[in-house]
Biopython code that builds the backbone (N, CA, C, O; Angstrom):
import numpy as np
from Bio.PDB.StructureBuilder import StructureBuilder

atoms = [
    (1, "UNK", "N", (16.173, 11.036, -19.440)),
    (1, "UNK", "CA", (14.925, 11.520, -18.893)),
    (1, "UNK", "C", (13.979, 11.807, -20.052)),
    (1, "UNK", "O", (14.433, 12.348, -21.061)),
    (2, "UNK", "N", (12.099, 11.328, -19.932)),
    (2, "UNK", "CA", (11.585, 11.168, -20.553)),
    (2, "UNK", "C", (10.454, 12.772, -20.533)),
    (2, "UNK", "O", (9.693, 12.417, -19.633)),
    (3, "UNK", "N", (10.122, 13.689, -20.804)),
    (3, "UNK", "CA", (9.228, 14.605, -20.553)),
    (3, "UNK", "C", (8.253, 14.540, -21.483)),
    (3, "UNK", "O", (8.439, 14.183, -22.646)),
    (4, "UNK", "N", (7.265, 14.857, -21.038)),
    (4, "UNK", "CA", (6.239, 14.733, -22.132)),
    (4, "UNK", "C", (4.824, 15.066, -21.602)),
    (4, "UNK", "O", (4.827, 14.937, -20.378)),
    (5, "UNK", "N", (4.024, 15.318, -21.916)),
    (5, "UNK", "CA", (2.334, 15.916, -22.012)),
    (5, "UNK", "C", (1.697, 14.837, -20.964)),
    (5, "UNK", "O", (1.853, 13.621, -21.078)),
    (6, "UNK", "N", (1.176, 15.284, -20.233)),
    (6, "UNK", "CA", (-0.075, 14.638, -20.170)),
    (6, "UNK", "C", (-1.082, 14.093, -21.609)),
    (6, "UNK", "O", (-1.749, 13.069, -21.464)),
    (7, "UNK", "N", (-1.125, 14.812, -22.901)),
    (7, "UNK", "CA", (-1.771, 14.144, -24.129)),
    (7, "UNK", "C", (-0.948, 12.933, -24.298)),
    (7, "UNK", "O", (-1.146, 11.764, -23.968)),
    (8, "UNK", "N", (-0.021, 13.492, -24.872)),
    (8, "UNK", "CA", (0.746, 12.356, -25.378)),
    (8, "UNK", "C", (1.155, 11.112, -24.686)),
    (8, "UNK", "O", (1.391, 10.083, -25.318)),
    (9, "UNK", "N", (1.247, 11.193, -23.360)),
    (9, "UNK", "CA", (1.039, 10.128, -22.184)),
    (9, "UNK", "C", (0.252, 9.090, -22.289)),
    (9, "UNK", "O", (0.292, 7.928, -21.883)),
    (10, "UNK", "N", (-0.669, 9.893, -23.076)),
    (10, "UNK", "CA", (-2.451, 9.031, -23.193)),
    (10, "UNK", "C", (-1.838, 8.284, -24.036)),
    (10, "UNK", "O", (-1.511, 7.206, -23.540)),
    (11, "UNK", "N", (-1.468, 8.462, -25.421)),
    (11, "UNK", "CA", (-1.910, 7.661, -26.395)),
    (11, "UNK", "C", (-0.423, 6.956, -26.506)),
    (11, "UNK", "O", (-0.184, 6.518, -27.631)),
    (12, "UNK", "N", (0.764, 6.750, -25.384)),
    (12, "UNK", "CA", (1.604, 6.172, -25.496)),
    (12, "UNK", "C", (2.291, 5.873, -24.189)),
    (12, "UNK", "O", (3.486, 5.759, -23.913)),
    (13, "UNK", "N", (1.444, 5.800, -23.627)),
    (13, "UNK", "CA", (1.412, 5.265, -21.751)),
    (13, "UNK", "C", (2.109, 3.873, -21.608)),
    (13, "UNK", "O", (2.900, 3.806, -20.667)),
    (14, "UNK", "N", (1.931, 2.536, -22.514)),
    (14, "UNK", "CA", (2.271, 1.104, -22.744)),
    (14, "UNK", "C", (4.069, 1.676, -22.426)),
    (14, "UNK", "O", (4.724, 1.779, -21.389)),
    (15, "UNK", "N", (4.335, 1.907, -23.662)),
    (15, "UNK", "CA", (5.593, 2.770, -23.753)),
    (15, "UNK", "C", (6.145, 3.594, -22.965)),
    (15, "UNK", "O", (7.238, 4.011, -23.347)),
    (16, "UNK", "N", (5.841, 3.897, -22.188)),
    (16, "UNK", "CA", (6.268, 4.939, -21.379)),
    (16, "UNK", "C", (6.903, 4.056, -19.860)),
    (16, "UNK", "O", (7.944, 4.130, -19.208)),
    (17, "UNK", "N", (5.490, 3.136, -19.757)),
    (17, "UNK", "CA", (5.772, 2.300, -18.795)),
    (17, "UNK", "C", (7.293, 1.187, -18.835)),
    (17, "UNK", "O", (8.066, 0.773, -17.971)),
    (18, "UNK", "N", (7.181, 1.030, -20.219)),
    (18, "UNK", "CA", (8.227, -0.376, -20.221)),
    (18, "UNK", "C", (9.647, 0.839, -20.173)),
    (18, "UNK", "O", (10.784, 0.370, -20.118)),
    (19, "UNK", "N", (9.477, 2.161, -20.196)),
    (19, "UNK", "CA", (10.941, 2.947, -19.984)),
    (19, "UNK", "C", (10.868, 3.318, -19.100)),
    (19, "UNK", "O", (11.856, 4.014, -18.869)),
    (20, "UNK", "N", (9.684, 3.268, -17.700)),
    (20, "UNK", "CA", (9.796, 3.538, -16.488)),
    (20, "UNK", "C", (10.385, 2.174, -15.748)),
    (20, "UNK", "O", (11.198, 2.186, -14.825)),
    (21, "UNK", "N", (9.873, 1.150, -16.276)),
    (21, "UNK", "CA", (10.575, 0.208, -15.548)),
    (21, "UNK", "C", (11.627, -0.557, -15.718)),
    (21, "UNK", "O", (11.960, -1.632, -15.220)),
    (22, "UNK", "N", (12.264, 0.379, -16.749)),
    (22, "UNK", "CA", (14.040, -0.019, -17.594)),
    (22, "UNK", "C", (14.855, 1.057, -16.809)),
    (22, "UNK", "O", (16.068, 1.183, -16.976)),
    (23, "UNK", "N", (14.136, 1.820, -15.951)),
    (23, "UNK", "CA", (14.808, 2.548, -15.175)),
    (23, "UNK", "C", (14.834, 4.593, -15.896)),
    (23, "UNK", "O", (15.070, 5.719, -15.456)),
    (24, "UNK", "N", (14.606, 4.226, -16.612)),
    (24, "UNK", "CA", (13.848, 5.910, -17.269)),
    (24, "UNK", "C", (13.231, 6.573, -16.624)),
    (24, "UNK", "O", (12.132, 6.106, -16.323)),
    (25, "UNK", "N", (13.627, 8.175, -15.997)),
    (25, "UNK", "CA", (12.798, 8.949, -15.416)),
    (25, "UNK", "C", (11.971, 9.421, -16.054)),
    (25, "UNK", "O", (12.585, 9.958, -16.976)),
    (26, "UNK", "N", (10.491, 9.665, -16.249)),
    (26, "UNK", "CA", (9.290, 10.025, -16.862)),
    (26, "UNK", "C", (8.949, 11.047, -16.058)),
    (26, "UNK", "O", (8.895, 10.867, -14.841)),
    (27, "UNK", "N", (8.696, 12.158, -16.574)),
    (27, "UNK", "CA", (7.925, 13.170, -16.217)),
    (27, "UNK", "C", (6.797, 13.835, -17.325)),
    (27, "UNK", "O", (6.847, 14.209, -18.497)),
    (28, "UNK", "N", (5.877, 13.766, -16.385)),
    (28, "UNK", "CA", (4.833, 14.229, -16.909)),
    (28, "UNK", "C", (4.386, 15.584, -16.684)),
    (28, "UNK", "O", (4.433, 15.925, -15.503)),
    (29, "UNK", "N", (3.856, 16.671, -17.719)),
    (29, "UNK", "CA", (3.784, 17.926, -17.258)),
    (29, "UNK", "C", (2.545, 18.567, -18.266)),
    (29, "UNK", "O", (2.438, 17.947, -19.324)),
    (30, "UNK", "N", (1.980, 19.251, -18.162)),
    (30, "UNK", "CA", (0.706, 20.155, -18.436)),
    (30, "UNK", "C", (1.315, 21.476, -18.684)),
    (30, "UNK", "O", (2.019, 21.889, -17.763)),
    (31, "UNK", "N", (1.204, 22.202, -19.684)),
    (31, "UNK", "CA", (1.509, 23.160, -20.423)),
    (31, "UNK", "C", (2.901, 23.937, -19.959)),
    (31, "UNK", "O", (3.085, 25.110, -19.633)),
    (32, "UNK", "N", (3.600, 23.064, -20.039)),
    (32, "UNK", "CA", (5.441, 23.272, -20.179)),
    (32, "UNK", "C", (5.586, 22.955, -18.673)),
    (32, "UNK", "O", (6.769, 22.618, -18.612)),
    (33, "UNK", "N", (5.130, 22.872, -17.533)),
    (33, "UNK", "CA", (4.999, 22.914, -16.250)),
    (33, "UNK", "C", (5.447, 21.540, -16.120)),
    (33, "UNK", "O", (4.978, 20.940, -17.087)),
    (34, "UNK", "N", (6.260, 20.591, -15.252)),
    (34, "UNK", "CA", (5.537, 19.827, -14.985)),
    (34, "UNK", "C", (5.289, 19.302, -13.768)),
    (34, "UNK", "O", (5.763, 19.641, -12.683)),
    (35, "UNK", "N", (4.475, 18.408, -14.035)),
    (35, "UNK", "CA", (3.546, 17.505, -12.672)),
    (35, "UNK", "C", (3.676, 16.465, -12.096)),
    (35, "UNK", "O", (3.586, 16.383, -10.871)),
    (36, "UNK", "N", (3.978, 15.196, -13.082)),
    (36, "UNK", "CA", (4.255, 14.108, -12.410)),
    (36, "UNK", "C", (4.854, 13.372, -12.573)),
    (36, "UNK", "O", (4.802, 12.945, -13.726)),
    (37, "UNK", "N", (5.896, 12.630, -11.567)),
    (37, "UNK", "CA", (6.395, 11.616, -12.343)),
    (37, "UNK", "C", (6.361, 10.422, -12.109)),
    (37, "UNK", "O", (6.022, 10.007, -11.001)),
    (38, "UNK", "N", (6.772, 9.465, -13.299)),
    (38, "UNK", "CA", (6.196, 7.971, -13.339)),
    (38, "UNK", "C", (7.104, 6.988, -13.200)),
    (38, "UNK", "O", (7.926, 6.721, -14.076)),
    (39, "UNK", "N", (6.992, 6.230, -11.804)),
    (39, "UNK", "CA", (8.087, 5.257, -11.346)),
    (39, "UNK", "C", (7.477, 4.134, -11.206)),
    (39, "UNK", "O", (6.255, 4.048, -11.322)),
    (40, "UNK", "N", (8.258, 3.115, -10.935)),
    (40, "UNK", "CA", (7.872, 1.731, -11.169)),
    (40, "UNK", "C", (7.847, 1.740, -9.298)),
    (40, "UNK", "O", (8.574, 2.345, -8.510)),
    (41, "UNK", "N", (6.882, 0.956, -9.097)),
    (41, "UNK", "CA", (7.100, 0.932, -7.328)),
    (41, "UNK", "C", (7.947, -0.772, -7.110)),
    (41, "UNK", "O", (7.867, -1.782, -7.808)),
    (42, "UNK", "N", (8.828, -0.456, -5.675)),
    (42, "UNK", "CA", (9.490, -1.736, -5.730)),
    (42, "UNK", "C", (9.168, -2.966, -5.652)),
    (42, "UNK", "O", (8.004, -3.093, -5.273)),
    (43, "UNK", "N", (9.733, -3.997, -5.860)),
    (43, "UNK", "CA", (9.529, -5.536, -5.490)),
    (43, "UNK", "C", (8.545, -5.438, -4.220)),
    (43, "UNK", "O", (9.187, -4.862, -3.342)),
    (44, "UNK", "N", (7.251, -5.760, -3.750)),
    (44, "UNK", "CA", (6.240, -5.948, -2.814)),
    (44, "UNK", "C", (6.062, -4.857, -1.959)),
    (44, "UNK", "O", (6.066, -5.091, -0.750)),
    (45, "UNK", "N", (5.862, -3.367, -2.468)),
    (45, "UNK", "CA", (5.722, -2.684, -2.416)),
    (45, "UNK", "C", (4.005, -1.861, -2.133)),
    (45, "UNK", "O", (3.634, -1.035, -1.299)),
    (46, "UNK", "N", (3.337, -2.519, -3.190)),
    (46, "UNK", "CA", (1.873, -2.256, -3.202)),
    (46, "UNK", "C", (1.204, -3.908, -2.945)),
    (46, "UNK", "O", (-0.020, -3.808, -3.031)),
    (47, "UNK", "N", (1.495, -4.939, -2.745)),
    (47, "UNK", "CA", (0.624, -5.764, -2.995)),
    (47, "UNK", "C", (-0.674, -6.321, -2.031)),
    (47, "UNK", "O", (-1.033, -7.498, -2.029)),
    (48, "UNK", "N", (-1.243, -5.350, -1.294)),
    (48, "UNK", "CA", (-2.045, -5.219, -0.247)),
    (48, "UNK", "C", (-1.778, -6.719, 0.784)),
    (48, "UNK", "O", (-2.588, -7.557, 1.178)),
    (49, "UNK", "N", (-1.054, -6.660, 0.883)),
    (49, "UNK", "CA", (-0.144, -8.187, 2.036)),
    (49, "UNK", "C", (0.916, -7.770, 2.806)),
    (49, "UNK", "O", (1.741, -8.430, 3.438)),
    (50, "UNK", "N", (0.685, -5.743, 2.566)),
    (50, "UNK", "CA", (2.104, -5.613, 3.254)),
    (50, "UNK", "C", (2.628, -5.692, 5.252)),
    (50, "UNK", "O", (2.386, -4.885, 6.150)),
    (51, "UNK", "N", (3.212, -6.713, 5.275)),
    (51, "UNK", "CA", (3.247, -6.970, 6.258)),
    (51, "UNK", "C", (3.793, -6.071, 7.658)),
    (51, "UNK", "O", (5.012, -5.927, 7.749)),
    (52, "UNK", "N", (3.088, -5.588, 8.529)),
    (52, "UNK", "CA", (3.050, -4.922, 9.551)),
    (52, "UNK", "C", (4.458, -4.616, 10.326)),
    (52, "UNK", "O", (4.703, -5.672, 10.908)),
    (53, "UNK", "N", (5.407, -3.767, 10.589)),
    (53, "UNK", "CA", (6.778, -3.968, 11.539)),
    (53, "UNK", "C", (6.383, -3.452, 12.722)),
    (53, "UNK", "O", (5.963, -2.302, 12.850)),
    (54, "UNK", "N", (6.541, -4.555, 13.940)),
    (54, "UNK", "CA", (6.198, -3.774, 15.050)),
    (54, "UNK", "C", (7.114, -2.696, 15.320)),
    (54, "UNK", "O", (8.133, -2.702, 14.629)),
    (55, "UNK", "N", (6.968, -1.623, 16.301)),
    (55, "UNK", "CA", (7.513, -0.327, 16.545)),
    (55, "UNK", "C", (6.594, 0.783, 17.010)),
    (55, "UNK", "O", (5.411, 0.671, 17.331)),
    (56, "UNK", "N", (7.144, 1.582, 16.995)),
    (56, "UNK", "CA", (6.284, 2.973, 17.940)),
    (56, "UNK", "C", (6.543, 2.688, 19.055)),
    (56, "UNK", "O", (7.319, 1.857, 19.528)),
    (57, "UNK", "N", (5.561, 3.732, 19.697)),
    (57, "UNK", "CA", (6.204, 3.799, 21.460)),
    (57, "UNK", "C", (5.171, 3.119, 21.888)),
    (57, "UNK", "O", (4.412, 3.853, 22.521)),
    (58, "UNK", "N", (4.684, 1.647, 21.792)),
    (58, "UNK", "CA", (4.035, 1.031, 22.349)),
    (58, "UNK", "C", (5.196, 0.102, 21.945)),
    (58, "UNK", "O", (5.003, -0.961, 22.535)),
    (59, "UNK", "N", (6.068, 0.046, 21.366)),
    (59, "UNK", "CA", (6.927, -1.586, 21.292)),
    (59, "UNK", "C", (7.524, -1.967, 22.342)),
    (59, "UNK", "O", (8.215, -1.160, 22.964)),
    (60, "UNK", "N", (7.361, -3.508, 22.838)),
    (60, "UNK", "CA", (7.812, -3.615, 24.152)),
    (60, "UNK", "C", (7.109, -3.799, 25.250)),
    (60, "UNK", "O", (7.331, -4.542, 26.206)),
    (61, "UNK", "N", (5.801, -2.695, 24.937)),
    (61, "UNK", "CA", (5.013, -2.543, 25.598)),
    (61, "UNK", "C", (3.829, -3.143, 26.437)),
    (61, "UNK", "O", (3.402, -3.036, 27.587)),
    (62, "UNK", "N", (3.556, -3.734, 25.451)),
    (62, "UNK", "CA", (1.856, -4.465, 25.094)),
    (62, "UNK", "C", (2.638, -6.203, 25.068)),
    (62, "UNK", "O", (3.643, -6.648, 24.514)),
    (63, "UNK", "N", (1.656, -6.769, 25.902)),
    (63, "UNK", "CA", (1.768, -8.416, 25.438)),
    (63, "UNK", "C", (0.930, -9.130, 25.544)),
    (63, "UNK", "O", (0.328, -9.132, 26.618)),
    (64, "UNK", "N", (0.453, -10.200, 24.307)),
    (64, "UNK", "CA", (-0.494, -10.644, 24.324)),
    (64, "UNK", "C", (-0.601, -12.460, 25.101)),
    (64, "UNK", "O", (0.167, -13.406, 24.920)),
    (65, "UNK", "N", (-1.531, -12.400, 25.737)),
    (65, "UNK", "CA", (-1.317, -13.627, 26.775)),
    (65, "UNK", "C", (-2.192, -14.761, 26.109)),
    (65, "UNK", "O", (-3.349, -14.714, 25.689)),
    (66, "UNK", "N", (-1.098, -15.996, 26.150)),
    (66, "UNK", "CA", (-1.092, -17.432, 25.537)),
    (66, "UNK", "C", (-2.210, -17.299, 25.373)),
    (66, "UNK", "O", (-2.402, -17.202, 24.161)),
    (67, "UNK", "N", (-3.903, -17.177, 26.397)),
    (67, "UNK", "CA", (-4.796, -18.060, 25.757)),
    (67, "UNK", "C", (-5.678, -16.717, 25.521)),
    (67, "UNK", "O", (-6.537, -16.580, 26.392)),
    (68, "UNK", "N", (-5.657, -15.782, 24.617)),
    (68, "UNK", "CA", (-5.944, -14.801, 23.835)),
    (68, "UNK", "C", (-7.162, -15.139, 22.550)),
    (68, "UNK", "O", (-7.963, -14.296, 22.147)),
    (69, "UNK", "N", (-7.057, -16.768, 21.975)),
    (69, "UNK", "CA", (-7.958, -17.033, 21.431)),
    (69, "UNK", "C", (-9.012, -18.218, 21.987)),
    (69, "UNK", "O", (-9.856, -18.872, 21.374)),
    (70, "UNK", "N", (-8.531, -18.225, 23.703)),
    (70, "UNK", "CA", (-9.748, -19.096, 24.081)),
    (70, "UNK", "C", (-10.637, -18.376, 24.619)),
    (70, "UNK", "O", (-10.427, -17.331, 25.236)),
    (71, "UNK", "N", (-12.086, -19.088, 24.342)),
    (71, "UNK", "CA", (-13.105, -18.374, 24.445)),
    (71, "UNK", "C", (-13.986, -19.069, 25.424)),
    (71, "UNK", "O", (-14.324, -20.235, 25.223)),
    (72, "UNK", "N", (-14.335, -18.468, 26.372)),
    (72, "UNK", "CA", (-15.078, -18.477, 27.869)),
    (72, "UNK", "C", (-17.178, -18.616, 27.341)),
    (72, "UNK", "O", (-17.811, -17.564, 27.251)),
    (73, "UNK", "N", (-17.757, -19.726, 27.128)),
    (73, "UNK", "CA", (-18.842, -19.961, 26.218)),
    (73, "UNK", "C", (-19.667, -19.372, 27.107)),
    (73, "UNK", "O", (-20.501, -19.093, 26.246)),
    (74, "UNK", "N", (-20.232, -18.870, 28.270)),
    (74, "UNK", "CA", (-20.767, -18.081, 29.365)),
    (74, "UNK", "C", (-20.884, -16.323, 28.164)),
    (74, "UNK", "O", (-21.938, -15.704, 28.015)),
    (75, "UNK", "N", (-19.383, -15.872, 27.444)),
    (75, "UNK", "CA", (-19.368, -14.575, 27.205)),
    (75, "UNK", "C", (-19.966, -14.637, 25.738)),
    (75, "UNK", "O", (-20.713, -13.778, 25.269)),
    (76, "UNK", "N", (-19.487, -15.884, 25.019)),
    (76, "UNK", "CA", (-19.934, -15.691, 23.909)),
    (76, "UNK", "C", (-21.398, -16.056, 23.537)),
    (76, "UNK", "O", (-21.895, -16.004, 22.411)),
    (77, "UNK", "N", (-22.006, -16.442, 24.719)),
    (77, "UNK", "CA", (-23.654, -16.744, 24.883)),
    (77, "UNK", "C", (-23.914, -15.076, 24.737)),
    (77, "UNK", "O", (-24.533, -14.586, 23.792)),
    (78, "UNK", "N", (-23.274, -14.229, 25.945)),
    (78, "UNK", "CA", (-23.710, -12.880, 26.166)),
    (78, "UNK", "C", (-23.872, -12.205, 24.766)),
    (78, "UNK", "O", (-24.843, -11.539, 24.407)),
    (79, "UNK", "N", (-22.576, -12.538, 23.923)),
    (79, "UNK", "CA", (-22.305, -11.642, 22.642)),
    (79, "UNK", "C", (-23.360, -11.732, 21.443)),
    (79, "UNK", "O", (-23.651, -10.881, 20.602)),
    (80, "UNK", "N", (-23.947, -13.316, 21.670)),
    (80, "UNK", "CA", (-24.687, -13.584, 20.262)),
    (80, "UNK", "C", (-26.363, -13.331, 20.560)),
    (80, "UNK", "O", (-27.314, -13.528, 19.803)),
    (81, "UNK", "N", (-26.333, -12.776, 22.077)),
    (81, "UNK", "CA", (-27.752, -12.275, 22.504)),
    (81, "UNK", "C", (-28.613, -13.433, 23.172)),
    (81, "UNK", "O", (-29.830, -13.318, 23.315)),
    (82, "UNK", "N", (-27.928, -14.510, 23.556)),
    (82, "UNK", "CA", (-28.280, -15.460, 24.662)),
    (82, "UNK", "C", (-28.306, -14.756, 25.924)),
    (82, "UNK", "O", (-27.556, -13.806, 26.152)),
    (83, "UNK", "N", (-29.523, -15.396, 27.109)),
    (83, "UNK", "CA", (-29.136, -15.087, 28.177)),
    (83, "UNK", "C", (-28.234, -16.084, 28.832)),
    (83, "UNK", "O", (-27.907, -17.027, 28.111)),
    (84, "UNK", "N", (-27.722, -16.066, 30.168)),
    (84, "UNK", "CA", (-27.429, -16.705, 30.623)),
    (84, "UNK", "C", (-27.312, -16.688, 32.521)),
    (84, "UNK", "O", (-26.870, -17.667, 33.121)),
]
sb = StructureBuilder()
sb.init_structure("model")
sb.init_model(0)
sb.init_chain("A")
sb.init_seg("    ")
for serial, (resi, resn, name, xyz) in enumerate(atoms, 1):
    if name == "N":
        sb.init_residue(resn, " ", resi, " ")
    sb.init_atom(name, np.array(xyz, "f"), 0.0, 1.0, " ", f" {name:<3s}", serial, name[0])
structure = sb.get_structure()
């Protein structure tokens, strides 16, 4: 286990990282206290693609019907401010 300053964090953060993700617990702390600590997040974890699991108490529930992306040209006249 790695403890150390918030200062010293600063000016050796590169380092700190390549022993967070060798599996090194890092903690970071502010005047002997500390505050935070620095982990590597897992394999596709953050990569804003994270893909949705259905569940909750709507699972089961809800179903979406085959023609869901056909579009009725009467409504989409209405939508784009055509009369009709």
């Amino acid at each position: 286990m790695v403890i150390t300053s918030i200062q010293d964090a600063e000016a050796t953060l590169p380092d700190l990282i390549k022993l967070a993700l060798a599996g090194e617990e890092i903690i970071l702390g502010d005047k002997g206290s500390p505050l935070v600590r620095l982990t590597p997040l897992k394999q596709n974890e953050f990569n804003g693609k994270k893909k949705r699991q259905p569940g909750g108490s709507w699972k089961g529930k809800v179903e979406i019907a085959n023609d869901f992306d056909n579009e009725d040209d009467e409504i989409v006249k209405m939508f784009e401010g055509g009369n009709s």
